[in-house]
N, CA and C atoms of all chains as a GROMACS GRO file, in nm:
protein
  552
    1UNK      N    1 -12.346   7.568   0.390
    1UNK     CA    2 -12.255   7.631   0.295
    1UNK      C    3 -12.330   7.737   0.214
    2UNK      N    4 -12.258   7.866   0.160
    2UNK     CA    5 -12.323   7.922   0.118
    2UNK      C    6 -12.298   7.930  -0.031
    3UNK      N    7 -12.453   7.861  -0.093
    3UNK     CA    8 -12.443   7.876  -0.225
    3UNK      C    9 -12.526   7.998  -0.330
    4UNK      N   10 -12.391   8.053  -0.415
    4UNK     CA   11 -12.442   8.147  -0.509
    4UNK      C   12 -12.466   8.071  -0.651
    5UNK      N   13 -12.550   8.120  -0.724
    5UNK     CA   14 -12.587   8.068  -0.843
    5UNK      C   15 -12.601   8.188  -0.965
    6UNK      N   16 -12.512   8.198  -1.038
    6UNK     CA   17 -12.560   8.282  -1.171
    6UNK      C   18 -12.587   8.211  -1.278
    7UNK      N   19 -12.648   8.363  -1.347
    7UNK     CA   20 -12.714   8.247  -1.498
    7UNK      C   21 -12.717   8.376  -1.603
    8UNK      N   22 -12.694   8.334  -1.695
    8UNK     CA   23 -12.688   8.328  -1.850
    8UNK      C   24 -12.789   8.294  -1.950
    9UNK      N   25 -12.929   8.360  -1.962
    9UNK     CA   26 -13.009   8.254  -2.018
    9UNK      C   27 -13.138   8.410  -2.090
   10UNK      N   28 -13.143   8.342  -2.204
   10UNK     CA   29 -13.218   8.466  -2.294
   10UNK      C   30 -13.358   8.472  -2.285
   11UNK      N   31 -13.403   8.362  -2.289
   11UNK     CA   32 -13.555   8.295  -2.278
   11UNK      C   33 -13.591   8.335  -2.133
   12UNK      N   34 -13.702   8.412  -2.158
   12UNK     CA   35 -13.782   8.498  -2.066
   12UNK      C   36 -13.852   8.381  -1.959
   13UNK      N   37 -13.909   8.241  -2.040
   13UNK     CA   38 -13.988   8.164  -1.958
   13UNK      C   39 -13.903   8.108  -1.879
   14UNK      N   40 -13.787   8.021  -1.940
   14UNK     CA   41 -13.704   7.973  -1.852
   14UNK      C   42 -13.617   8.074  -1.761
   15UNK      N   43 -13.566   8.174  -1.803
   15UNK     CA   44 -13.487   8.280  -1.682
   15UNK      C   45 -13.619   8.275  -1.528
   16UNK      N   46 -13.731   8.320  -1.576
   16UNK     CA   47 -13.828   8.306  -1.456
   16UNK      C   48 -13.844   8.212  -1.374
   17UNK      N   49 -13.868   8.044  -1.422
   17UNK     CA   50 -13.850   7.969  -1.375
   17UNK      C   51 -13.675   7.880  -1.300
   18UNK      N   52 -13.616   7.941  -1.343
   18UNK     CA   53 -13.494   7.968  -1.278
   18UNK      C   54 -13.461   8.041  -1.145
   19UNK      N   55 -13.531   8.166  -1.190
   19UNK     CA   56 -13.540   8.280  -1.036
   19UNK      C   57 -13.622   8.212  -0.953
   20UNK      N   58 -13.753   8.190  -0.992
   20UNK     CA   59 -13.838   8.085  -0.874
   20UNK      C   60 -13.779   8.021  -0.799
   21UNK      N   61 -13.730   7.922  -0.893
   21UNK     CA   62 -13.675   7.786  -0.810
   21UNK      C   63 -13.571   7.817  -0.698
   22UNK      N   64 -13.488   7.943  -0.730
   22UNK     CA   65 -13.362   7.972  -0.638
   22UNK      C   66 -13.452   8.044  -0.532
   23UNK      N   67 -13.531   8.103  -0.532
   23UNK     CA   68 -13.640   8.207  -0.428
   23UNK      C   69 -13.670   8.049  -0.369
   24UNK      N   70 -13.774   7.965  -0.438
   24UNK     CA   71 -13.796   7.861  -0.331
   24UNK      C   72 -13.707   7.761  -0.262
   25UNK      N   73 -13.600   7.787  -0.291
   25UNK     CA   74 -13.486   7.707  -0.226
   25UNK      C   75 -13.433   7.817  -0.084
   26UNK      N   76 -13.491   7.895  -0.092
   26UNK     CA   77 -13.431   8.008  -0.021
   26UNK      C   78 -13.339   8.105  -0.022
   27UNK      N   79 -13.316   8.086  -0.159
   27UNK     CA   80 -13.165   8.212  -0.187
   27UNK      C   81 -13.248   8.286  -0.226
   28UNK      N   82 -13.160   8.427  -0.209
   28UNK     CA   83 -13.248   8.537  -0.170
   28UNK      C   84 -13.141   8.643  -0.384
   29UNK      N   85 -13.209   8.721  -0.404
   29UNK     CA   86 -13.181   8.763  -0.515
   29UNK      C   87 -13.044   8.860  -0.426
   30UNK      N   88 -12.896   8.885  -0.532
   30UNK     CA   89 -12.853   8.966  -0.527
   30UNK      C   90 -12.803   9.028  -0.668
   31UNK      N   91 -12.853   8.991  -0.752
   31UNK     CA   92 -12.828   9.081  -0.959
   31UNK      C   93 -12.961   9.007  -0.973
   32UNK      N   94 -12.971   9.079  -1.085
   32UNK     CA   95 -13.024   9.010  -1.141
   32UNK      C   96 -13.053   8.862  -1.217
   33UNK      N   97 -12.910   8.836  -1.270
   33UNK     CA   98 -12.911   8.698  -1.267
   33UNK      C   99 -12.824   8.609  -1.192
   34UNK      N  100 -12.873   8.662  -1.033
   34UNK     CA  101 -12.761   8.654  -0.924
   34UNK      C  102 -12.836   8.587  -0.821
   35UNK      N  103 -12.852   8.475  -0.762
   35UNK     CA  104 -12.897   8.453  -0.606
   35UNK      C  105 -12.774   8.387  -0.508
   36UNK      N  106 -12.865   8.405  -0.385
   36UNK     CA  107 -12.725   8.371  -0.273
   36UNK      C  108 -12.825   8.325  -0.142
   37UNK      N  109 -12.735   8.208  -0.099
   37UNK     CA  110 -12.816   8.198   0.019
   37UNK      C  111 -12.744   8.052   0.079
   38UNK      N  112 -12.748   8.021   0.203
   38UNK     CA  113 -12.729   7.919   0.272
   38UNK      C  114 -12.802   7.804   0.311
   39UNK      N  115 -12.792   7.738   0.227
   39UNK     CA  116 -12.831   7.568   0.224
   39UNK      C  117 -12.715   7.496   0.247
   40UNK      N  118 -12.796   7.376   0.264
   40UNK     CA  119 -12.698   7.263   0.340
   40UNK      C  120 -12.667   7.180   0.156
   41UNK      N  121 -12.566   7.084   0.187
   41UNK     CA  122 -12.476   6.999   0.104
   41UNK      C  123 -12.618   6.914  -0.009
   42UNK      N  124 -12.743   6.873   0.047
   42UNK     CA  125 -12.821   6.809   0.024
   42UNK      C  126 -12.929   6.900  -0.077
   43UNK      N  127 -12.951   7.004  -0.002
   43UNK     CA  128 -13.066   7.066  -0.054
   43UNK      C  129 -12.961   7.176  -0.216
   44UNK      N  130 -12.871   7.170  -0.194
   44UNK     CA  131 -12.804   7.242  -0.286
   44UNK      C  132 -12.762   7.105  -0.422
   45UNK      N  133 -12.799   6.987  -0.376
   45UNK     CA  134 -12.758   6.923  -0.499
   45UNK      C  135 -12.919   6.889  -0.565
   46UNK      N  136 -12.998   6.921  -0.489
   46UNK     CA  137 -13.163   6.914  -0.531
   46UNK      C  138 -13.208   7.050  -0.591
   47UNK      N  139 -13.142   7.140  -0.581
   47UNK     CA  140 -13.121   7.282  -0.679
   47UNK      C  141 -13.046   7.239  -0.785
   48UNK      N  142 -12.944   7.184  -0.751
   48UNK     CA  143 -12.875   7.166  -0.909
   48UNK      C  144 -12.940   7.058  -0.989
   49UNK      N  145 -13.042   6.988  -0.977
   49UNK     CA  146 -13.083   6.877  -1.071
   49UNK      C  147 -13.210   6.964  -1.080
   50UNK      N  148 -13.282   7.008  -1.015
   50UNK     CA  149 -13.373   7.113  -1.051
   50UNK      C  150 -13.335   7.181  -1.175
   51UNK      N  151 -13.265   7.272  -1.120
   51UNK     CA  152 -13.227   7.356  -1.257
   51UNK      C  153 -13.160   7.274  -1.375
   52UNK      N  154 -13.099   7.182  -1.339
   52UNK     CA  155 -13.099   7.090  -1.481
   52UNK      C  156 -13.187   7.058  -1.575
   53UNK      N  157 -13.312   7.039  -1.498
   53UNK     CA  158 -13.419   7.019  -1.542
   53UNK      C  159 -13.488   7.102  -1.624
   54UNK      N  160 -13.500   7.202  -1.550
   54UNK     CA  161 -13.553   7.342  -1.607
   54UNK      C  162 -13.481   7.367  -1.730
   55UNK      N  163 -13.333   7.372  -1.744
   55UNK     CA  164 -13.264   7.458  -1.831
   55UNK      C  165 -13.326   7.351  -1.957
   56UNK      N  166 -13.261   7.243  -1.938
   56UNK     CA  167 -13.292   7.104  -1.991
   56UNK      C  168 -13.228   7.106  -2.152
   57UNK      N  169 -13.285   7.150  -2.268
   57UNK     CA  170 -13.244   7.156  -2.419
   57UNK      C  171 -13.191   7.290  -2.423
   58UNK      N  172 -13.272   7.412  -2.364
   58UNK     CA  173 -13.262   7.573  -2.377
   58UNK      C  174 -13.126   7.591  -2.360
   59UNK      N  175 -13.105   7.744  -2.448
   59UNK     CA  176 -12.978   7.799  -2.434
   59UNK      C  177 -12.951   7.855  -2.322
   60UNK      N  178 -12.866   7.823  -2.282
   60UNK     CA  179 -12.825   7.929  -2.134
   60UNK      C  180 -12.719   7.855  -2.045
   61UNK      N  181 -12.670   7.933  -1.954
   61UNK     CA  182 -12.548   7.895  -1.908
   61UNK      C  183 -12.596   7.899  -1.710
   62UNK      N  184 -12.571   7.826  -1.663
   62UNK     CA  185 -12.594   7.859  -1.484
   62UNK      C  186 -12.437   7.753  -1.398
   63UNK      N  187 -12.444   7.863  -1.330
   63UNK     CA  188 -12.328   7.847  -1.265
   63UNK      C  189 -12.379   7.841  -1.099
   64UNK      N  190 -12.309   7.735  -1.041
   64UNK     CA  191 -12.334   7.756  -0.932
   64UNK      C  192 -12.212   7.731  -0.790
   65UNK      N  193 -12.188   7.813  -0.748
   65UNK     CA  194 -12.033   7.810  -0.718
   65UNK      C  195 -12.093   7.822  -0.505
   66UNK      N  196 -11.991   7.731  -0.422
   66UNK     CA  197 -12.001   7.697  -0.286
   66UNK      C  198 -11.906   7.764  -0.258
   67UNK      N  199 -11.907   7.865  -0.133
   67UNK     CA  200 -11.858   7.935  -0.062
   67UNK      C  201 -11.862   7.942   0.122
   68UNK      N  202 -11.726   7.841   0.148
   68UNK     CA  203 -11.704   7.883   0.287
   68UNK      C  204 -11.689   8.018   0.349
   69UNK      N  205 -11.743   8.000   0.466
   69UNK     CA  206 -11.697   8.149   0.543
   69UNK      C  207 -11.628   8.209   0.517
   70UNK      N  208 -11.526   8.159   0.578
   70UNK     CA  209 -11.387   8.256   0.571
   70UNK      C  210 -11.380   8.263   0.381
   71UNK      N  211 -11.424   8.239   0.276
   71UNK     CA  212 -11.432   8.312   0.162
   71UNK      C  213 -11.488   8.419   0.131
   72UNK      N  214 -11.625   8.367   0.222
   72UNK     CA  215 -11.766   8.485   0.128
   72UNK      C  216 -11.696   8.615   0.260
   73UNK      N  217 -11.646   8.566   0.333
   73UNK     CA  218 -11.590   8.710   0.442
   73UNK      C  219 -11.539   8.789   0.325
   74UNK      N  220 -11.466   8.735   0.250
   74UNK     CA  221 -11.401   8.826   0.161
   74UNK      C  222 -11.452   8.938   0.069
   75UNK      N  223 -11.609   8.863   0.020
   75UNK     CA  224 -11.721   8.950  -0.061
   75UNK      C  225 -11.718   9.086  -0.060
   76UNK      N  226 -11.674   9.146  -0.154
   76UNK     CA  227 -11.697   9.318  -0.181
   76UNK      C  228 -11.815   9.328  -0.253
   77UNK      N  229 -11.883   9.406  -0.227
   77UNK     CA  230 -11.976   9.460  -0.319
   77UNK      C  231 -11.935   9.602  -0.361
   78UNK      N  232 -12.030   9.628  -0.466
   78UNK     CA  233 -11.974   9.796  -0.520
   78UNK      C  234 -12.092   9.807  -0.563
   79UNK      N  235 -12.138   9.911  -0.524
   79UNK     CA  236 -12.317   9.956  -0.538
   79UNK      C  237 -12.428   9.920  -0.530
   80UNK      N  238 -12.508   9.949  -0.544
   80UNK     CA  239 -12.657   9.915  -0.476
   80UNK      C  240 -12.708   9.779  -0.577
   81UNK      N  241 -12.749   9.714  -0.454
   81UNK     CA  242 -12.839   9.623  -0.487
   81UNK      C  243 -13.051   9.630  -0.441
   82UNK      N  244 -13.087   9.638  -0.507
   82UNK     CA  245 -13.210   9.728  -0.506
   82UNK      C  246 -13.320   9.660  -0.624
   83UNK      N  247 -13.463   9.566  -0.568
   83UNK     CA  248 -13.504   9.495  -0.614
   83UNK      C  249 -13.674   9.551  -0.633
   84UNK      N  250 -13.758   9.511  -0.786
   84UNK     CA  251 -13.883   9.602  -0.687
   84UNK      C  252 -13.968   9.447  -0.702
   85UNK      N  253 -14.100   9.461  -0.650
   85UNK     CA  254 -14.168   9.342  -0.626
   85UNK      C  255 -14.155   9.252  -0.760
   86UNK      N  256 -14.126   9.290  -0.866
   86UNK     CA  257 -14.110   9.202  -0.966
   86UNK      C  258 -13.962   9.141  -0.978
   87UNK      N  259 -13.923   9.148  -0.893
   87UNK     CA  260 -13.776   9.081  -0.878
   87UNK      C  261 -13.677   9.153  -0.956
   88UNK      N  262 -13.711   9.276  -1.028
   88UNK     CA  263 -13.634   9.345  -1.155
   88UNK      C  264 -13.533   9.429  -1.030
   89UNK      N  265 -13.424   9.478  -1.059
   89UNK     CA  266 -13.374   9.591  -1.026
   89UNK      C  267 -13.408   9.677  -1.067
   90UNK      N  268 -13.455   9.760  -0.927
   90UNK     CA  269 -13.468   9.889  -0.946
   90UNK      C  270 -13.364  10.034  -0.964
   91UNK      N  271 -13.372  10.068  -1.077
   91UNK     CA  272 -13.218  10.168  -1.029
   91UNK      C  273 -13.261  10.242  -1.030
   92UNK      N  274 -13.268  10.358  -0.916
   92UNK     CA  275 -13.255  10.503  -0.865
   92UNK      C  276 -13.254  10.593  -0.874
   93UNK      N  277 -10.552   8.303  -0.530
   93UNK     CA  278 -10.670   8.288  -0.466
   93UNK      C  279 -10.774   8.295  -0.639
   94UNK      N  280 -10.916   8.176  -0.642
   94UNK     CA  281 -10.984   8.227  -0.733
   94UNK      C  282 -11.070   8.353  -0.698
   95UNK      N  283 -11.076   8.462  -0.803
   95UNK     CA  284 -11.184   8.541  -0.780
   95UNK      C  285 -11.266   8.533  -0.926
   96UNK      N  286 -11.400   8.583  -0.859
   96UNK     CA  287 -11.515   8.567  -0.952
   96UNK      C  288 -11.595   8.718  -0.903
   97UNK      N  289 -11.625   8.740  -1.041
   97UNK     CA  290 -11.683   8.916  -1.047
   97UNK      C  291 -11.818   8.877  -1.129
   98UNK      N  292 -11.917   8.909  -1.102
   98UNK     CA  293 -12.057   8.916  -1.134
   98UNK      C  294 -12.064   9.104  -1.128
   99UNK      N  295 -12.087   9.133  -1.253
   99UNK     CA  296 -12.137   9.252  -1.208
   99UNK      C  297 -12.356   9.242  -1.304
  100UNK      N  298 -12.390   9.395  -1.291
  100UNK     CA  299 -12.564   9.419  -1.319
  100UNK      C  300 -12.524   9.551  -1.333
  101UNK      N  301 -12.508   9.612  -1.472
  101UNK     CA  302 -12.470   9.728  -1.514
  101UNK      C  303 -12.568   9.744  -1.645
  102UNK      N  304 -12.645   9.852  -1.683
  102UNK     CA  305 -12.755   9.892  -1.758
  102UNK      C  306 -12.659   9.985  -1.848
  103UNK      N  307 -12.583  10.070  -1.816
  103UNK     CA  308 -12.449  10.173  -1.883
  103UNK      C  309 -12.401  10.062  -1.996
  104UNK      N  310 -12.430  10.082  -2.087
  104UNK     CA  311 -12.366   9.977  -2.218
  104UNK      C  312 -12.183  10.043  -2.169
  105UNK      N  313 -12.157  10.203  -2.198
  105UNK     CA  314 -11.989  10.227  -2.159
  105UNK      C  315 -11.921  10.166  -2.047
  106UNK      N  316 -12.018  10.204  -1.930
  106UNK     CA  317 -11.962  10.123  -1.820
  106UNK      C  318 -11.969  10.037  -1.851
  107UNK      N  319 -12.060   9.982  -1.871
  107UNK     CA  320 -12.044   9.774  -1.851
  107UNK      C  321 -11.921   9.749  -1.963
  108UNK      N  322 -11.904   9.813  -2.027
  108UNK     CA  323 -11.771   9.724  -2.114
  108UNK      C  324 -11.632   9.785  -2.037
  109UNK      N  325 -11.613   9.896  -1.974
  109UNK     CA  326 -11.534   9.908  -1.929
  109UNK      C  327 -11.486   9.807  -1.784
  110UNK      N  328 -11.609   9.764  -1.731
  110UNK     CA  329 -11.626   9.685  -1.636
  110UNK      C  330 -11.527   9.540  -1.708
  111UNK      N  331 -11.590   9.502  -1.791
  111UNK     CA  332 -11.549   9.376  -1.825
  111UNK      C  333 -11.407   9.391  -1.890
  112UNK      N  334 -11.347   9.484  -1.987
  112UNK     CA  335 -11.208   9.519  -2.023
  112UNK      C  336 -11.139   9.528  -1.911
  113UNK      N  337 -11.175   9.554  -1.819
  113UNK     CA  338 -11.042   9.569  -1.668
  113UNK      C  339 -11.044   9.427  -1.633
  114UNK      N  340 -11.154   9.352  -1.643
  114UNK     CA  341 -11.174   9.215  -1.536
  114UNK      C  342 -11.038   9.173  -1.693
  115UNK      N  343 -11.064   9.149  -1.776
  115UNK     CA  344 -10.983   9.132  -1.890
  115UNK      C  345 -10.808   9.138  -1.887
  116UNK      N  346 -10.825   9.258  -1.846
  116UNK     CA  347 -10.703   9.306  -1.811
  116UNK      C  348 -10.571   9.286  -1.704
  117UNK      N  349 -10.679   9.159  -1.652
  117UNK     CA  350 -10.635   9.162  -1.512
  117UNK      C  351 -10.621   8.993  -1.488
  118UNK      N  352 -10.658   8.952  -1.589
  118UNK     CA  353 -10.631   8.811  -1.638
  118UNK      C  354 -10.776   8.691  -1.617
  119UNK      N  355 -10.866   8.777  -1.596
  119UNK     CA  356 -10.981   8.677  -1.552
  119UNK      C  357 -11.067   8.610  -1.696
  120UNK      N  358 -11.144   8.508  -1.706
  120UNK     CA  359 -11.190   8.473  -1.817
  120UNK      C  360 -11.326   8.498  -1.785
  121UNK      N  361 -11.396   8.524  -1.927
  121UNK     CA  362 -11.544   8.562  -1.900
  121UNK      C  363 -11.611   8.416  -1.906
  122UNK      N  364 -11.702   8.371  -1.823
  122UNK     CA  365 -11.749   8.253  -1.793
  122UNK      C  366 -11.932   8.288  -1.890
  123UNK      N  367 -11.993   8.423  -1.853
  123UNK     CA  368 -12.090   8.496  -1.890
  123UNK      C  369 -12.096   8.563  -1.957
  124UNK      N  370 -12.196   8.662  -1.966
  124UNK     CA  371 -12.181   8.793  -2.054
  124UNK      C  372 -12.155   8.865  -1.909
  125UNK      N  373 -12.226   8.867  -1.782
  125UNK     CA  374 -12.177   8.950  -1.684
  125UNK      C  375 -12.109   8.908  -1.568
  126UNK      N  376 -12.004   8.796  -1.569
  126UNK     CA  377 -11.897   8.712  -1.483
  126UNK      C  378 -11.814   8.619  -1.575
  127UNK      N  379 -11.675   8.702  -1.480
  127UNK     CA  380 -11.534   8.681  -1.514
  127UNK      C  381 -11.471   8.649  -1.396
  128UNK      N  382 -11.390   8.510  -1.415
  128UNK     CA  383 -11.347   8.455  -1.326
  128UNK      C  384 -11.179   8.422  -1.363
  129UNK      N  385 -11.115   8.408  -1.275
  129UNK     CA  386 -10.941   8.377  -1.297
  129UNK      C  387 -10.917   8.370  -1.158
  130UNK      N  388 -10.784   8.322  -1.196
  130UNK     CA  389 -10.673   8.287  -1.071
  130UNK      C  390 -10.571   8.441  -1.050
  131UNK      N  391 -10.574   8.477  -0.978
  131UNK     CA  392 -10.517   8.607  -0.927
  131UNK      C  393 -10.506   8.654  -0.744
  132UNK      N  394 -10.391   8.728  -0.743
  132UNK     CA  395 -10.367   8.721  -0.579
  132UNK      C  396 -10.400   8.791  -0.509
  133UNK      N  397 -10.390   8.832  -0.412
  133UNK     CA  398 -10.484   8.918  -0.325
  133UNK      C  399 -10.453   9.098  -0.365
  134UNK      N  400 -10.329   9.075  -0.367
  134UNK     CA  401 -10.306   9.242  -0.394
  134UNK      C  402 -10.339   9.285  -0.534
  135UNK      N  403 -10.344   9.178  -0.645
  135UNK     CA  404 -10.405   9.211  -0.776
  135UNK      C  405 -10.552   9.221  -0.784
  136UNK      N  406 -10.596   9.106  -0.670
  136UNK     CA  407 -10.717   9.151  -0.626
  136UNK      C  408 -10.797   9.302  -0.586
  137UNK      N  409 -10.729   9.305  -0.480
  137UNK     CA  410 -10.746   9.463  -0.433
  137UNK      C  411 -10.722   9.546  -0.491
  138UNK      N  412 -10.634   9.514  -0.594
  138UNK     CA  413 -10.607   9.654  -0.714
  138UNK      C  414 -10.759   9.664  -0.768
  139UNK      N  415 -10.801   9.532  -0.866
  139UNK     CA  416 -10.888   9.501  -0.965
  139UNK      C  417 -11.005   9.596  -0.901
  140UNK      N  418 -11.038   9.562  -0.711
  140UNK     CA  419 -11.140   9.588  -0.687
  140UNK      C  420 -11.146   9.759  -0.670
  141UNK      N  421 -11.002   9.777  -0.667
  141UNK     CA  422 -10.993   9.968  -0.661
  141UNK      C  423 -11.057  10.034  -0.795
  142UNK      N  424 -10.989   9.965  -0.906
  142UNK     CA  425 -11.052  10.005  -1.050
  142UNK      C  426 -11.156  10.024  -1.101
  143UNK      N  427 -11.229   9.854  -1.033
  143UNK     CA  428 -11.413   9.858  -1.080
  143UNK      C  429 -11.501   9.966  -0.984
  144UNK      N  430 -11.423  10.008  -0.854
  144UNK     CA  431 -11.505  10.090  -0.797
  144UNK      C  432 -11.492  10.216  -0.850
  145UNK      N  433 -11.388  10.247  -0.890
  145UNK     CA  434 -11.353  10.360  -0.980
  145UNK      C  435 -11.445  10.426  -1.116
  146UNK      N  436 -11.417  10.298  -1.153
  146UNK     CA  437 -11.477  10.276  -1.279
  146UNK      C  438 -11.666  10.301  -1.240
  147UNK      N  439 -11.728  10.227  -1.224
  147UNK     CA  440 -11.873  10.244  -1.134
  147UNK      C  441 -11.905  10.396  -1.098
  148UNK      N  442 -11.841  10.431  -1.018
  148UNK     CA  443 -11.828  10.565  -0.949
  148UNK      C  444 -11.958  10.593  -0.931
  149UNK      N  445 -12.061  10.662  -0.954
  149UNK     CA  446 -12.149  10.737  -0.902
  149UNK      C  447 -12.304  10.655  -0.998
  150UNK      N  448 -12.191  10.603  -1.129
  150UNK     CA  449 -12.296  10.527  -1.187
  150UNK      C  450 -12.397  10.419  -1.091
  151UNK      N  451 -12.515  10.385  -1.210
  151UNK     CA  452 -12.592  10.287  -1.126
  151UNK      C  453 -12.494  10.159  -1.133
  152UNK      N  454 -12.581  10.088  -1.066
  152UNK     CA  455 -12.542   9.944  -1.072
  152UNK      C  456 -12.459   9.847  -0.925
  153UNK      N  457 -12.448   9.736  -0.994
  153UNK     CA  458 -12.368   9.654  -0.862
  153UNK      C  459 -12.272   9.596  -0.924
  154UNK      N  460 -12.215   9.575  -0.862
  154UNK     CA  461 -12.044   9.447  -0.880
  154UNK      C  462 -12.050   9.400  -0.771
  155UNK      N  463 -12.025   9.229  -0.763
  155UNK     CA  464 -11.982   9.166  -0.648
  155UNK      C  465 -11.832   9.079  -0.681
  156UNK      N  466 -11.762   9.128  -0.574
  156UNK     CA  467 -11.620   9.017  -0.621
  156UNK      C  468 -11.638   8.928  -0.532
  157UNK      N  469 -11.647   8.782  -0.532
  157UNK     CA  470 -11.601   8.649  -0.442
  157UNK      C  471 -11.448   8.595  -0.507
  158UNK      N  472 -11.394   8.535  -0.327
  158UNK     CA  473 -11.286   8.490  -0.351
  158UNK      C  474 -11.328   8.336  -0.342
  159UNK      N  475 -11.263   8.205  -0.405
  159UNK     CA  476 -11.327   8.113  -0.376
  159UNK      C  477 -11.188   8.013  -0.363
  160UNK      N  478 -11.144   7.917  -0.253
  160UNK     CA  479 -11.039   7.886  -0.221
  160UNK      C  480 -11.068   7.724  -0.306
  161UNK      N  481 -10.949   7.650  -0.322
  161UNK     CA  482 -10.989   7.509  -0.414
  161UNK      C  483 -11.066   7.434  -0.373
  162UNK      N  484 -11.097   7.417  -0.251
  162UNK     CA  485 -11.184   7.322  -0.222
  162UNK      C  486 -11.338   7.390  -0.242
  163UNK      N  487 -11.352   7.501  -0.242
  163UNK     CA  488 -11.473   7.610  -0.278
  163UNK      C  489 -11.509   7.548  -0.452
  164UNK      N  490 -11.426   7.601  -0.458
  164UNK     CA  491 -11.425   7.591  -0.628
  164UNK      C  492 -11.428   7.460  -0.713
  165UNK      N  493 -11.365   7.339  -0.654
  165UNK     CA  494 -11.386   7.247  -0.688
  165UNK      C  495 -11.560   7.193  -0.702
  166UNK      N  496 -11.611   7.246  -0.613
  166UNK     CA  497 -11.758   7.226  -0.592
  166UNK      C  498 -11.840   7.268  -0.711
  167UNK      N  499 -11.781   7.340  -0.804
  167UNK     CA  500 -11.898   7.434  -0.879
  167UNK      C  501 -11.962   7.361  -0.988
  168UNK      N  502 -12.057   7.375  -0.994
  168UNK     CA  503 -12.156   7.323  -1.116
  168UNK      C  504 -12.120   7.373  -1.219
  169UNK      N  505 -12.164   7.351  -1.364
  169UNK     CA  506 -12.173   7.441  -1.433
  169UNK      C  507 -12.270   7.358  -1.533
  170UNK      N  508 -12.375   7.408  -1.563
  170UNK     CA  509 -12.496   7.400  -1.640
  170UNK      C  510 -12.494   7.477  -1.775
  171UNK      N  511 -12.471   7.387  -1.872
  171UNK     CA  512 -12.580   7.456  -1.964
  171UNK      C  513 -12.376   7.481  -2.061
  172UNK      N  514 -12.397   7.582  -2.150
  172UNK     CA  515 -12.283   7.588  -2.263
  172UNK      C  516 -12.198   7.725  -2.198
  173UNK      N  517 -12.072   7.759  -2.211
  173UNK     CA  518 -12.033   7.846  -2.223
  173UNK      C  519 -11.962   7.914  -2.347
  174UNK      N  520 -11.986   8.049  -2.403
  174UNK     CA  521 -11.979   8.034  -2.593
  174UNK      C  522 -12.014   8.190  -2.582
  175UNK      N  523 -11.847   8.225  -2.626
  175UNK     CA  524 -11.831   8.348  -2.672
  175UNK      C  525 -11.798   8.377  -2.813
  176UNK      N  526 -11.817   8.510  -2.872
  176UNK     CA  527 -11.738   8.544  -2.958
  176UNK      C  528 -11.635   8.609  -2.952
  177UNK      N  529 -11.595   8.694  -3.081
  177UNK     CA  530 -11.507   8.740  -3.061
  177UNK      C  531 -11.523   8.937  -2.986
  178UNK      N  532 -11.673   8.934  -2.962
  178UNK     CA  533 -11.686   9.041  -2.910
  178UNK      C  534 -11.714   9.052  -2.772
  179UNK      N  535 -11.669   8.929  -2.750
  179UNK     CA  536 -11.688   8.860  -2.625
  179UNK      C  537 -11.839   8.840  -2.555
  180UNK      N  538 -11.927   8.866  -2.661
  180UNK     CA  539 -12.111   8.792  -2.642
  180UNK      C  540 -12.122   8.684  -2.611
  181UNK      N  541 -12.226   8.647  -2.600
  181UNK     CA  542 -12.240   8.519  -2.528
  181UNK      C  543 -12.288   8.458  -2.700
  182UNK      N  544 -12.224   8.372  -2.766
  182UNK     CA  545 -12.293   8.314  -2.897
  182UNK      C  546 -12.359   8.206  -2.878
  183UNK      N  547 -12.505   8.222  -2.902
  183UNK     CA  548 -12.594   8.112  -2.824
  183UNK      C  549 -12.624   8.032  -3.021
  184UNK      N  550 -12.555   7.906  -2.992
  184UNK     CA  551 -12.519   7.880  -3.129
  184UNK      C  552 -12.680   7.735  -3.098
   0.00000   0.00000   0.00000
C-alpha cells in the first residue's frame, strides 16, 4: 500500500528526525514536509509507533494517510518537486 | 470522493491564495500546508484548474490525492491539530 505521511512540526531536531525515519523506512521525499512510498500493512504500523515516539511531548502534527492504486492513479501534481542533498527544496 | 491537497509554496501571496481556494471549495485545513474535505470529482477538477492557475509560473509544488473510505479510514493522525483564526497552526 502506498503510504504518504505529512507533518506539521516547528522544532528543527524533531522535524529531522522525522524525515530520517520516513527516508529509512523507504519513502522517498515529495515537499518538504511530505514523504511517499510503498510499504506493506506491517512495516507502515512500525512507522507509525516510530514516529509516535519521536514526536512524543513536542508540538507538531503528522499525518499519515494509505492509498490504493486506483486512488494514488488519481495524484495530480502541479510543479516541481526538486530536492538538494540536504533534503531542502531546491527552487530554481 | 475525499481529496487532500499538500501544497510547498515559499510566495507568502501565493501560498495564501493557495489555501483561500482550497477554503473556498469546502476543504478543512488539517496543517498550515494541507486541506482536506469531501468533494466530487468535477469540483475536484475545477479546484485542481484554479491551484494550477493560481501557481502558474510561480515556484513551488501542490499535490492533490483522492482517498476512497476505506483509504481514509486508515489514517493516523499524530500529534494536535490547532488553528487560529488566521488559520496558523496555534501551537498552544
Amino acid at each position: 500500500m502506498i503510504t504518504l505521511v505529512i507533518y506539521d512540526i516547528t522544532d528543527d531536531i524533531v522535524r529531522n528526525k522525522i524525515a530520517k525515519t520516513c527516508k529509512r523506512f523507504g519513502l522517498s521525499r515529495i515537499q518538504k514536509s511530505a514523504f511517499l512510498g510503498d510499504i506493506n500493512s506491517s512495516r507502515r504500523k512500525e512507522l507509525i509507533s516510530k514516529l509516535r515516539r519521536i514526536l512524543g511531548k513536542n508540538r507538531g502534527n503528522i499525518q499519515i494517510f494509505v492509498l490504493c492504486r486506483a486512488d494514488f492513479a488519481l495524484r495530480e501534481v502541479i510543479g516541481y518537486e526538486e530536492f538538494n542533498e540536504n533534503e531542502e527544496i531546491v527552487l530554481v
